[in-house]
N, C-alpha and C positions, 0 to 999 in steps of 0.2 A: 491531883490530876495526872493521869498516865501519859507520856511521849510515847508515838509508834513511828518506826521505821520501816520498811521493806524494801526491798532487792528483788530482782529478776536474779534468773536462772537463765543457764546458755550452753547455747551449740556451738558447734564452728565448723560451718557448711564447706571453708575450703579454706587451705595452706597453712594447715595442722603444721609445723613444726618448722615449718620457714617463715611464719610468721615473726619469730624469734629476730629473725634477721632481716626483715623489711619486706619480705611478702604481702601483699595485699589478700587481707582475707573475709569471706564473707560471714558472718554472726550474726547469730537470733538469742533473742531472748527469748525464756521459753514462760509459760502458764504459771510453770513451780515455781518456787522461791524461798526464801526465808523475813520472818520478822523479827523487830527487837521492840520489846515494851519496857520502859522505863517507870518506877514508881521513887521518887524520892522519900529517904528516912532519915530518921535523926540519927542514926548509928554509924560512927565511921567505916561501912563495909558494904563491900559486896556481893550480895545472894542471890548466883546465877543460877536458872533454872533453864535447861533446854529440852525442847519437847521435838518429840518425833511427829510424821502427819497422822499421826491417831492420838495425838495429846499426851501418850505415856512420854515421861520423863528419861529421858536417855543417859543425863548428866546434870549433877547438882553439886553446887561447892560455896563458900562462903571465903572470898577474899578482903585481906587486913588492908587497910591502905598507910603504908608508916614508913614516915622517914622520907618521902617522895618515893616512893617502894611499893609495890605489889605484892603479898604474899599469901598463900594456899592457910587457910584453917584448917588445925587437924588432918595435915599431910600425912598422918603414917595411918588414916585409915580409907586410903586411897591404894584402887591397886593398878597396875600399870598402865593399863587403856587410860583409867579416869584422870592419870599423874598426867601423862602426855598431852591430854586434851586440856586441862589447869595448864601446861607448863604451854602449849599453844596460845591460849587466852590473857596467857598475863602478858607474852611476851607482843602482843599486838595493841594489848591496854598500853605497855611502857612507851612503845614505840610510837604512839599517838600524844601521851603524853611528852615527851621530847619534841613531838612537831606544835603541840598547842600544851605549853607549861600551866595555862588556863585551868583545863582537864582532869577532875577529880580531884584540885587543888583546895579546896575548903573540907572542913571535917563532918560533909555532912554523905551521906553513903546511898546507896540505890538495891531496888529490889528488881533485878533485869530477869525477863525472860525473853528467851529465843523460840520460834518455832516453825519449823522447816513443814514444807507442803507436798514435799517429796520425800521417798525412804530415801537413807544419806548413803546407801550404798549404789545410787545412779550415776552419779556422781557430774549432775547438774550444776555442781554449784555452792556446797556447803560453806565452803573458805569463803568462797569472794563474796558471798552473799552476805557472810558472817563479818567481814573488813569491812563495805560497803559501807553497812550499817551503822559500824562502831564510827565511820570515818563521818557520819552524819553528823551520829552524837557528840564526837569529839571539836567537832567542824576544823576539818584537816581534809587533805586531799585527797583521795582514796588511791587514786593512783603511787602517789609518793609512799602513804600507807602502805602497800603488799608487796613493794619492792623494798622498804626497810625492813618489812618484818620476813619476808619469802623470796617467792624470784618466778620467773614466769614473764609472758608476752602479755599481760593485762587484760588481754581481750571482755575476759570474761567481767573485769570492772566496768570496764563502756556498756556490756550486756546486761549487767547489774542498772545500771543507769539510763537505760532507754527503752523506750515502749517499740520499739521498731526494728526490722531488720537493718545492719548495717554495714559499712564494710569498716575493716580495721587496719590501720596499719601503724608499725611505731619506725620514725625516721630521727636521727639522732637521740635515740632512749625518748623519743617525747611521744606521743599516742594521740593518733588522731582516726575520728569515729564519723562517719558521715552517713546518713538517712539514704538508704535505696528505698526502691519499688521491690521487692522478690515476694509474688504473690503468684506461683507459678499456675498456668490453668491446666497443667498434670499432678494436682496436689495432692488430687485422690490416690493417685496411683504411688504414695513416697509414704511410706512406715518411716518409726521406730525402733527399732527392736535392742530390747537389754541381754548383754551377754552373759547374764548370770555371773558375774566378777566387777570390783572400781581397778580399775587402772591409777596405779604409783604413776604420777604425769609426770613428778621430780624425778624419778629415777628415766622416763623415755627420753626425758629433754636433755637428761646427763648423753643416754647413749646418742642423742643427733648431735650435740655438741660435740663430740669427740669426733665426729667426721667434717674434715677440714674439706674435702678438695669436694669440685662440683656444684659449689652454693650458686655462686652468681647465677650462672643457665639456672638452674633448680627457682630459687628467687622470681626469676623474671617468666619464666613458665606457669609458675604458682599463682602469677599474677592475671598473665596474661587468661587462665584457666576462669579466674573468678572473674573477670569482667564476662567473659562470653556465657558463665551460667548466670548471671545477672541476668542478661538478655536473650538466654536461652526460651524459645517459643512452645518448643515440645518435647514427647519421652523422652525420643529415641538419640536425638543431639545430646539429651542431659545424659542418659545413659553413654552416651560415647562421651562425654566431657569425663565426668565422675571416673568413667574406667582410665582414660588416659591420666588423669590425676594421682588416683591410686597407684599403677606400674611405675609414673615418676618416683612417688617417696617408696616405693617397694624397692627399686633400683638404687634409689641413694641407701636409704634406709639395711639394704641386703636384709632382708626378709618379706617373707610372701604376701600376699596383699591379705586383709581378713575374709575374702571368700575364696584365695584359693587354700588358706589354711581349714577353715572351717566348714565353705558353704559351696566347695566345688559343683555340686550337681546344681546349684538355685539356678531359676530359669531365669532371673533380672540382674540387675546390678547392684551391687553392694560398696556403699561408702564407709570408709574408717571417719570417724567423727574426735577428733580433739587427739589425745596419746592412744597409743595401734598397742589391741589386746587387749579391753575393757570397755567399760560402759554401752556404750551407744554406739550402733551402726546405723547407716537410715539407707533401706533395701525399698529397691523400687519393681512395683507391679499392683496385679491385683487384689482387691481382700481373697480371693478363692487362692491366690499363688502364696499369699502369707499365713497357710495351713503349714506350707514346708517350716517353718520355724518351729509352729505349735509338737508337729513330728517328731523334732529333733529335741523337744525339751527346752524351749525358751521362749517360756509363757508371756511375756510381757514387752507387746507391739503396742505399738501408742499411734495411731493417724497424726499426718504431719496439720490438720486443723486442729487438733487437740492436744497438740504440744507447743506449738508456736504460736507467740504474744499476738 
């Protein structure tokens, strides 16, 4: 009999990169996700299969389990990408194993597959969704989980875990998730849109963290921002919330907001969504004003009903 897991996939509608530091911020979970299915065998191993959202296989490897040890079968006919994503894999197997000694502990092996709903270059969600999972099956805590094996504001784990928009914040390293209402009745008028690139979020959160001064204001702004788009009634308020948002981290941040870099002439507002320079933007207007993206070469807008849980 097969075990199935899933994860949600997520946004983070506000205080991208001070959420780091106790920002209040708000978070969806989105439609996409990832799954894990479990088949137990008698063979002490593991034969991971991960599937893209068309079913082709992306990555496949066969792990030894010996010694209390995880290691790559036929490592030397692996070539770089497929090493890194084995040396990803094992190293989040281990580190579940150390929180639950339980964990792959008997000699009997699994035939796991993964498979994501979204392409993995959206970058919704593949990690967290992939911890999430593993932190089901290992039954450990997901949160303790991506902070041994990675680093990050967790968000994306509580979006992993919830059906609902929510707000997030972490107050002494501990992460707390709370159930909003954010069902705006301007929903029509809020895109998607993918920038043609994933965003390195470890390499953004290296460059916030090296700027020390201005957090606290920053912080409490960040915060203050996402209580009022909570209860934001209409466009033009969200539109002025979103932009004063943006100028804040463009100001700490020193560097341009993403539409005065990219999208200067757009007639709406354009929000940075998670690390500034990849994935996801969410641009507000009408479906006839979200031509200008198509113009410019960035085929794939997603309506904010069709992306959010």
């Amino acid at each position: 009999m097969n075990t199935k897991f899933y994860s949600n996939g997520k946004l983070l509608l506000t205080g991208e990169y001070g959420i780091l530091d106790g920002a209040l911020g708000l978070a969806i979970p989105t439609k996409y996700g990832q799954s894990l299915s479990l088949k137990k065998s008698n063979e002490n191993k593991l034969v991971w299969t991960s599937l893209d959202e068309n079913n082709e296989t992306w990555f496949n490897a066969t792990f030894l389990k010996q010694h209390n040890t995880i290691q790559l079968e036929n490592k030397e006919q692996f070539n770089d990408t497929s090493l890194a994503t084995a040396d990803t894999l094992i190293k989040i197997l281990t580190e579940a194993t150390k929180l639950n000694p339980a964990f792959l502990s008997n000699n009997k092996g699994f035939d796991i597959e993964t498979k994501l709903t979204f392409p993995r270059n959206w970058g919704l969600g593949s990690s967290s969704t992939l911890i999430n999972n593993i932190a089901s099956w290992a039954k450990v805590n997901a949160y303790t989980l991506l902070w041994n094996s990675f680093s990050g504001s967790a968000y994306d784990i509580a979006c992993a875990q919830h059906n609902y928009p929510i707000t997030y914040k972490l107050s002494n390293s501990k992460p707390s998730a709370e159930k909003v209402d954010f069902n705006p009745s301007f929903k029509n008028h809020l895109y998607f849109v993918y920038l043609n690139k994933k965003q390195n979020s470890r390499e953004a959160i290296a460059n916030y963290k090296a700027i020390t001064s201005g957090k606290t204001e920053l912080i409490k702004k960040l915060s203050e921002i996402t209580f009022q788009i909570i209860d934001c009634t209409g466009l033009e308020q969200f539109n002025n919330l979103i932009n004063i948002h943006e100028n804040l981290l463009s100001e700490h941040l020193k560097v341009p907001t993403q539409k005065e870099a990219l999208f200067p002439d757009f007639e709406g507002s354009i929000k940075s969504l998670g690390a500034w320079g990849g994935d996801f933007v969410l641009a507000t207007g009408t479906a006839r004003a979200m031509r200008y993206f198509k113009r410019k070469g960035y085929d794939t807008l997603i309506p904010f009903a069709e992306m959010i849980l």
